[in-house]
C-alpha positions in Angstrom: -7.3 2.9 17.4 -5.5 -0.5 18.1 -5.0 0.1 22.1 -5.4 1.7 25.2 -5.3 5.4 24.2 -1.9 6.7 26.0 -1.6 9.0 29.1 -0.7 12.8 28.2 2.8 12.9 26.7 3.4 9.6 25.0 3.0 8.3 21.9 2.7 4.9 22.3 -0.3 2.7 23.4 -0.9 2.4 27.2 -1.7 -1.5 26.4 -0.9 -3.4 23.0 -4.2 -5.1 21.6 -2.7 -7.2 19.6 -1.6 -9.8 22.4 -4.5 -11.0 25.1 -6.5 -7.8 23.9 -4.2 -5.6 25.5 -4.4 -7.4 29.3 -2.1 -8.5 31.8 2.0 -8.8 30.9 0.8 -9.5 27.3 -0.2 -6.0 26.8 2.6 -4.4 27.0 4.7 -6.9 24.4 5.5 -6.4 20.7 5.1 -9.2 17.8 9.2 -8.6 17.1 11.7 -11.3 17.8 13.9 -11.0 20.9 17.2 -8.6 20.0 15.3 -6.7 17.0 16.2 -3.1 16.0 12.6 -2.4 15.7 12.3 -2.0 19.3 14.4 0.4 19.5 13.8 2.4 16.6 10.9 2.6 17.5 11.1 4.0 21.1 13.3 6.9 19.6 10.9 7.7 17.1 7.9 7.6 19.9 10.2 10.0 22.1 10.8 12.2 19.2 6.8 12.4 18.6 6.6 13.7 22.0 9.5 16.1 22.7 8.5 17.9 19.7 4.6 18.1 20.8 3.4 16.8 17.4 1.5 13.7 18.3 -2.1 15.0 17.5 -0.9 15.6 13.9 1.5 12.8 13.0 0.6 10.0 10.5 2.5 7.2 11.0 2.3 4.7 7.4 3.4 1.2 7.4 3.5 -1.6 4.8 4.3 -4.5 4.4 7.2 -6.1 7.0 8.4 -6.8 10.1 6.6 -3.4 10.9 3.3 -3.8 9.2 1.7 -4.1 13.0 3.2 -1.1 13.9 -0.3 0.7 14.3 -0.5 -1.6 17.1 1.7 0.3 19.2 1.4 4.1 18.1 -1.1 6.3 19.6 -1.3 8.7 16.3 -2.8 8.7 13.2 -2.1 5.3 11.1 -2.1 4.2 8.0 -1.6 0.4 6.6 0.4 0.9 3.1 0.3 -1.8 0.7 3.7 -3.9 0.3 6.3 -0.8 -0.6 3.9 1.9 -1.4 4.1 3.4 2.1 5.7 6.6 0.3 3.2 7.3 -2.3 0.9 7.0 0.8 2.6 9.4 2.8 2.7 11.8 0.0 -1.4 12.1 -0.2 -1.6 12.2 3.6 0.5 15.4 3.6 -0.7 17.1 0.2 -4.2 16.3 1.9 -3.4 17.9 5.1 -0.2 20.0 4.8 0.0 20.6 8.7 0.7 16.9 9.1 3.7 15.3 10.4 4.0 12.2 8.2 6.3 9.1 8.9 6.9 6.3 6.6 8.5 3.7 8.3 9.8 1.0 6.1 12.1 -2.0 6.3 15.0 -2.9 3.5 13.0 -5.3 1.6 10.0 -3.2 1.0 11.7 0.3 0.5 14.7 -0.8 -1.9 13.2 -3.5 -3.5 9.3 -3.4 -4.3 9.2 -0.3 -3.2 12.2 1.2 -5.1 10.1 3.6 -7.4 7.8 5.6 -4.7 10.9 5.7 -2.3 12.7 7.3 -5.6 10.0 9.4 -6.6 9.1 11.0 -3.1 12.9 11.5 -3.0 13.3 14.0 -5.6 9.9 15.6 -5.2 11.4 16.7 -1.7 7.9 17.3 0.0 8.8 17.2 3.6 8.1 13.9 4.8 10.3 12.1 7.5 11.4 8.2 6.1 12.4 5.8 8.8 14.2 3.0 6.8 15.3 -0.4 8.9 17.9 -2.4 7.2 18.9 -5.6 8.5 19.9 -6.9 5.2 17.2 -9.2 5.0 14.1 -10.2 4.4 11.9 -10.8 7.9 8.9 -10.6 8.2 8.3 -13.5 4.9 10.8 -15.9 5.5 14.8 -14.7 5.0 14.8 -14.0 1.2 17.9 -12.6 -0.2 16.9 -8.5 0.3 18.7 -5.5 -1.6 21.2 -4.7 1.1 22.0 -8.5 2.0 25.9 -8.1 1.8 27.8 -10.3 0.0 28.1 -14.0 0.5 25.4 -13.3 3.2 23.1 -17.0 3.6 19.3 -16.2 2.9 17.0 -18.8 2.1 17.4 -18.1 -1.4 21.3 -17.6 -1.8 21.8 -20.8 0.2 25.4 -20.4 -0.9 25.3 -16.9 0.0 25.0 -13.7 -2.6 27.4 -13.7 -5.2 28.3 -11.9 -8.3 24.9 -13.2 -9.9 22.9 -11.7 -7.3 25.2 -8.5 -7.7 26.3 -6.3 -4.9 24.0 -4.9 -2.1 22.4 -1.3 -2.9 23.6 1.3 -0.9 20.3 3.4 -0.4 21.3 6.2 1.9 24.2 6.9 -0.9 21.3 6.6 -4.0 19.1 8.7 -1.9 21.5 11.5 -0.9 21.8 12.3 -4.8 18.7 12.9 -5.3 18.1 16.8 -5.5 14.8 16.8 -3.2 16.3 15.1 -0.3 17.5 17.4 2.6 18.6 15.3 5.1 20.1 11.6 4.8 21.7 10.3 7.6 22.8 6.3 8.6 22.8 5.1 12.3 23.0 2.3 13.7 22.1 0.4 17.4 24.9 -1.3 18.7 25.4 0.8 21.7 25.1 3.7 23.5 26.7 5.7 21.9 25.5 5.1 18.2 21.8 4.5 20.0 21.7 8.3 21.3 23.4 9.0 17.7 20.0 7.4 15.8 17.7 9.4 18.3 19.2 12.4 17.6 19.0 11.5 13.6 15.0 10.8 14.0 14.1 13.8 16.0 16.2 15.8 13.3 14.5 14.3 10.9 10.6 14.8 11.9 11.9 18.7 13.1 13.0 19.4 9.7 9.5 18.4 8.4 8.4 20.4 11.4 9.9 23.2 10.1 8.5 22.6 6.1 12.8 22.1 5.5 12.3 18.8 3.4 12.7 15.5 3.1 14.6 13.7 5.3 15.7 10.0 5.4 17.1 8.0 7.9 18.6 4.6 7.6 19.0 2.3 10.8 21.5 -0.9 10.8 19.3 -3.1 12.8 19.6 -6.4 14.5 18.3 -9.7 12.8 19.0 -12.5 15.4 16.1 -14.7 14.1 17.5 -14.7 10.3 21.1 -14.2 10.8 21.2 -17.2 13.1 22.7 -15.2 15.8 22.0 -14.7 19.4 20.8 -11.3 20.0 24.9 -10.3 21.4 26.3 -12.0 18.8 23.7 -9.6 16.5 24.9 -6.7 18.0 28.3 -7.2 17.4 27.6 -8.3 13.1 25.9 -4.8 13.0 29.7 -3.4 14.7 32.2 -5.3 13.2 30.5 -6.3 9.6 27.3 -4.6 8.6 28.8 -0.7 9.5 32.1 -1.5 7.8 29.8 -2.3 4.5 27.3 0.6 5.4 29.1 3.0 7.0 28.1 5.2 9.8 27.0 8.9 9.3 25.4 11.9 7.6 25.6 11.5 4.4 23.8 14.3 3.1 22.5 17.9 5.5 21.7 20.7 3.5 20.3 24.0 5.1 16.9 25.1 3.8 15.1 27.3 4.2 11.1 26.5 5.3 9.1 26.1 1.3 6.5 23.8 1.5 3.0 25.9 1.8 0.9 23.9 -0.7 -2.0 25.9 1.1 -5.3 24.2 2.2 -6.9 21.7 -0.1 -10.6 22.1 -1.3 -12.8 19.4 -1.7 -15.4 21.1 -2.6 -16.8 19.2 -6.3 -17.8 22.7 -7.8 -13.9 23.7 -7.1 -12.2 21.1 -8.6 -14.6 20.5 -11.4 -13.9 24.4 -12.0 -9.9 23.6 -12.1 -10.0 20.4 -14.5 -12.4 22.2 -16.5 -14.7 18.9 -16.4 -17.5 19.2 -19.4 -20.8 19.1 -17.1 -24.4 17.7 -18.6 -27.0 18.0 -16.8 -28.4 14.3 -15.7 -32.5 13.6 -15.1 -32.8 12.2 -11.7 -35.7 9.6 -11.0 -35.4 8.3 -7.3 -37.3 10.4 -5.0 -35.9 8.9 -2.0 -33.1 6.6 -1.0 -33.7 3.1 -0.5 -34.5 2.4 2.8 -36.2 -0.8 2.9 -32.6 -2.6 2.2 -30.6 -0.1 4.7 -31.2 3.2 6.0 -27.8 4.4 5.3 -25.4 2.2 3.1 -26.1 -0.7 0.1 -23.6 -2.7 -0.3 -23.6 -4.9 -3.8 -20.7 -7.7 -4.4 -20.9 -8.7 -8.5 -18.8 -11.3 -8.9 -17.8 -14.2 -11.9 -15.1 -15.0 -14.4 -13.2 -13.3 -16.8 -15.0 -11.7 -19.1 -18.8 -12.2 -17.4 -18.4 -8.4 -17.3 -18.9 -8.1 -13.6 -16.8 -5.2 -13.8 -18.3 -3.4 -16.4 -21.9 -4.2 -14.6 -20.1 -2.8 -11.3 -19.2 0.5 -12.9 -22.6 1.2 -14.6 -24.3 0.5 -11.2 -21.8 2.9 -9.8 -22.5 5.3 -12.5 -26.2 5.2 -11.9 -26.0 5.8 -8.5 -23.7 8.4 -8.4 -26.2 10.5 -11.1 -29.1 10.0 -8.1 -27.2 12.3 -6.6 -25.7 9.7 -4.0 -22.3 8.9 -2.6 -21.2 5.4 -4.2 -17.9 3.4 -4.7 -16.5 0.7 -6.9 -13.4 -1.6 -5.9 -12.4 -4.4 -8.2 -10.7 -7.1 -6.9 -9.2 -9.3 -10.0 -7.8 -12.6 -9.5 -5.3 -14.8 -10.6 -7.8 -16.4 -13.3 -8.2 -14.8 -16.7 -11.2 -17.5 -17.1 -12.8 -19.9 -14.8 -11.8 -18.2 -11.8 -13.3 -15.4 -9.7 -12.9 -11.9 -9.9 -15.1 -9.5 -7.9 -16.1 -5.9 -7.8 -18.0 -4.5 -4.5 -19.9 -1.3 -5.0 -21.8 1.2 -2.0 -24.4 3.2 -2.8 -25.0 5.0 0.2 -27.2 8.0 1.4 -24.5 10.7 2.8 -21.0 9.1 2.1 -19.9 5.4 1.7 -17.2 4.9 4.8 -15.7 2.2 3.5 -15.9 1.0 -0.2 -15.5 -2.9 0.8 -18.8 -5.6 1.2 -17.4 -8.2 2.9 -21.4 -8.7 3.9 -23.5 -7.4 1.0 -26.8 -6.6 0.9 -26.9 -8.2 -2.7 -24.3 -10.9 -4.7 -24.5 -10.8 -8.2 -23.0 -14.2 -8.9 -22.2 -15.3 -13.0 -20.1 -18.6 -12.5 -20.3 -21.4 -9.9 -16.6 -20.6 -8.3 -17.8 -17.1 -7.3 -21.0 -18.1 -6.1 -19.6 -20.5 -3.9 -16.9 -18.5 -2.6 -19.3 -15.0 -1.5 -22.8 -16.8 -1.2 -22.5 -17.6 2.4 -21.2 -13.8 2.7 -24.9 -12.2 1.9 -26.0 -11.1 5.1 -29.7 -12.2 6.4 -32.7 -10.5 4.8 -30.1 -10.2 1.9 -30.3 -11.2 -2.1 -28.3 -14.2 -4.3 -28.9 -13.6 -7.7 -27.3 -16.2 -9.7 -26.6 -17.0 -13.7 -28.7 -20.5 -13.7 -27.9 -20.8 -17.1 -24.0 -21.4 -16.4 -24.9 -22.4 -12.5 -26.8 -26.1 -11.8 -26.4 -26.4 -8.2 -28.5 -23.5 -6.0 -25.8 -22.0 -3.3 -26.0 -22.3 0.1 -26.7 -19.1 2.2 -27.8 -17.7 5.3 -31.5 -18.2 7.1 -33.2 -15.6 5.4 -31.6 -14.8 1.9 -33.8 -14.9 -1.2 -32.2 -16.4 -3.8 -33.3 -15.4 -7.3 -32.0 -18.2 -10.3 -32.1 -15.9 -13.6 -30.9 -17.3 -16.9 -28.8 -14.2 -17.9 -26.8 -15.9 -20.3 -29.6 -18.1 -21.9 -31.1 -14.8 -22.1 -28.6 -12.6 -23.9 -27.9 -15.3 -26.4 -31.8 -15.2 -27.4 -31.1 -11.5 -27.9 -28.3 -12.7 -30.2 -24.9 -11.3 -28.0 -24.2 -13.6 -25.4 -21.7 -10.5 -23.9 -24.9 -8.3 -22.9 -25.8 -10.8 -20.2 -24.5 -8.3 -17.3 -26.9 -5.8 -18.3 -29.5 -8.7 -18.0 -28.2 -9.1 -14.8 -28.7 -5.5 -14.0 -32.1 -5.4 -14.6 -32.7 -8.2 -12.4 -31.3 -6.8 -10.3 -33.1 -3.3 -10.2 -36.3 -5.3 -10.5 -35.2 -7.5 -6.7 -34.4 -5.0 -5.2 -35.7 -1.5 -6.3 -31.8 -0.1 -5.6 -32.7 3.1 -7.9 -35.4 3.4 -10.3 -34.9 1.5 -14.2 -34.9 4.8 -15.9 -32.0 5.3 -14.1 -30.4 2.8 -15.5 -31.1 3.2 -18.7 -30.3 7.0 -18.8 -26.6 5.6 -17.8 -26.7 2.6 -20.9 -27.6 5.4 -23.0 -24.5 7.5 -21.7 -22.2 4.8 -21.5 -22.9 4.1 -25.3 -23.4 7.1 -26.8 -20.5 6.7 -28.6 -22.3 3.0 -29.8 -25.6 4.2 -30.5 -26.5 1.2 -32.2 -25.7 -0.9 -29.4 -28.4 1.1 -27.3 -31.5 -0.8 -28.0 -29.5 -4.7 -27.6 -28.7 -2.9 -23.9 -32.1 -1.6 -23.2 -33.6 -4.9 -24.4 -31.0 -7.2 -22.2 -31.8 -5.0 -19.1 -35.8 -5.1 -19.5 -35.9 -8.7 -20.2 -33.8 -9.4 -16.9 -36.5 -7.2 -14.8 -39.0 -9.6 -16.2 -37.3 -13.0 -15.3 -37.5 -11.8 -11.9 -40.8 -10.8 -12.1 -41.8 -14.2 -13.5 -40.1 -15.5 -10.4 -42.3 -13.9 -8.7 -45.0 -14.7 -10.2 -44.0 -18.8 -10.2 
């Protein structure tokens, strides 16, 4: 929830959290400029929520744009899209829960441009979903870039000169979408007064009852206002979107065909033994070790960051710590992040092991950072919450990190120590089993059950990999011992 939930019968937040908290005048404003369509788009699509009594079960999904704060303002389910995905999205919200009403709301520069393949795709599957699509022939929200529907000789910051024949013509999505064979319902409106305002309310609420009714998919484009990037006053807006915008984009339905009510996927299972059963998954039977979770670093959750340069094999640690866990029998994630940096930079992977099920597969505070070069440890070291663990690569790291009152910080030479083994690569699995041996995450059969999985297409790497783990267990317990 972003606000005060709503009084029975609306669909938008009481109060707006996103300004003051939600208090006083400021509660009730929106981040948009003065004269934007999104206002009113919005209000048509909140009314159309409610007349057809579907709030409980709509997901609204936003990405990136103008709108990515709508989940500020909607009292329903949300969902924040990555920049132009928001249709992929929408598409595993309603194969996940058929009953759904799902709404991706999207703005020109993120639905025809980085988003151009998922908008195509959920097109001609023809799932019903309802699309919401705001063009103002420009891009907003990151500055007035040149957008797929800026019409020609428009100014953007980069056609200073205005789009010409290089840039090519603007893309008339409605038209593209309408030949799609999925696609039901394709309609453009536009805001510019009352009459064409009531025209676009009427076009949403067809557009979510159709999906309502399991009819299709349905699309509907909005001319909106752009005062801010047009350089207009929000009148002067109105009358662009009349006299100029429409005449490029013109007004209408451009596609309705009558269908009749098909989509009844049924209910999804996710039970393991099910879906295991319909990819026919080969099963062996795995030897669990740990008799109970580990509860002396957190009763519920464990959160790990492993973290270092290209090629430290952060990653590949990450995935056979995931492994491990997952073969104890608990619930446990890994998200990489990479960066920029193919070498000397930082990329990251954060892995849960938790007890029941891991809520959400980011460690912005782990319990434990697994740190191979100097960049990463100084980026997450401060990050590792008290009563936490820094394990660091001394032998490519001089300077100790900084870090909270009451992380342990554990220096292990995992490189010096894989190149005494004679492969410098193995010195993530060193780092594994200095890790197992801080923190007694699992048990060290455990991971060694999953090196001999992971290789047993490389038997004879086996031993090098059992070696580099049990050698990094007993640089820690020398540590201890010091």
């Amino acid at each position: 929830m972003s606000g005060t939930p709503a009084k029975t019968g609306a669909a938008f937040f009481e109060h707006f959290d996103r300004h003051a908290h939600g208090k006083g005048l400021k509660g009730g404003t929106t981040h948009y400029c003065p004269g934007c369509g999104h206002g009113l788009a919005h209000k048509y699509l909140a009314e159309a929520i409610v007349e057809l009594g579907v709030e409980d079960r709509t997901v609204m999904v936003s990405p990136v744009g103008c709108a990515v704060f709508l989940f500020y303002y909607f009292d329903t389910g949300n969902t924040q899209a990555a920049h132009g995905r928001a249709p992929a999205v929408a598409l595993g919200h309603k194969f996940a829960n058929p009953n759904s009403i799902v709404v991706s709301y999207q703005g020109d520069g993120d639905l025809a441009s980085i988003g151009l393949a998922e908008i195509m795709h959920a097109a001609q599957l023809g799932v019903p979903i309802s699309v919401i699509f705001i063009n103002n022939a420009i891009y907003g929200m990151t500055g007035g870039q040149m957008a797929p529907t800026t019409l020609m000789g428009q100014w953007s910051s980069t056609t200073p000169e205005g789009r010409g024949p290089m840039q090519g013509q603007p893309m008339h999505v409605s038209e593209v979408i309408a030949k799609l064979d999925g696609a039901s319902y394709v309609e453009r409106c536009a805001l510019f007064g009352q009459k064409e305002r009531k025209r676009a309310k009427t076009a949403i609420k067809k557009a979510l009852q159709m999906q309502v009714e399991g009819r299709g998919f349905s699309f509907v484009e909005i001319l909106a206002e752009c005062p801010t990037h047009w350089g207009l006053s929000p009148q002067d807006s109105e009358a662009h979107v009349r006299d100029v915008l429409s005449k490029v984009f013109p007004l209408g339905i451009v596609k309705d065909e009558v269908r009749e009510p098909w989509f009844n996927p049924g209910k999804p299972t996710f039970d393991a033994e099910k879906v295991l059963e319909v990819i026919d998954a080969q099963r062996e039977p795995v030897k669990r070790f740990c008799t109970k979770f580990p509860t002396h670093l957190d009763p519920l959750d464990v959160s790990v960051k492993l973290a270092g340069s290209g090629g430290d094999g952060a990653q590949t640690a990450a995935m056979l710590l995931t492994r491990a866990a997952i073969a104890e029998g608990y619930d446990a994630t890994h998200i990489p992040s990479y960066g920029p940096e193919s070498r000397g930079g930082t990329s990251y992977a954060d892995v849960h092991v938790a007890k029941d099920e891991v809520l959400s597969p980011s460690a912005p505070a782990p319990h434990v950072l697994v740190a191979f070069n100097a960049p990463s440890l100084e980026k997450f070291s401060m990050s590792v919450r008290p009563g936490g663990i820094v394990i660091y690569d001394s032998g490519m790291i001089s300077k100790p990190p900084e870090v909270q009152a009451g992380v342990r910080v554990l220096a292990v030479p995992c490189a010096s120590i894989a190149q005494k083994l004679g492969a410098v690569v193995v010195k993530n699995v060193v780092a594994l089993g200095a890790l197992q041996e801080a923190t007694r995450l699992l048990d060290e059969k455990t991971f060694l059950g999953e090196l001999d999985r992971s290789l047993k297409h490389k038997t004879n790497l086996i031993p090098l990999n059992e070696a580099a783990f049990r050698e990094g267990a007993k640089a820690v317990r020398e540590l201890k011992a010091s």
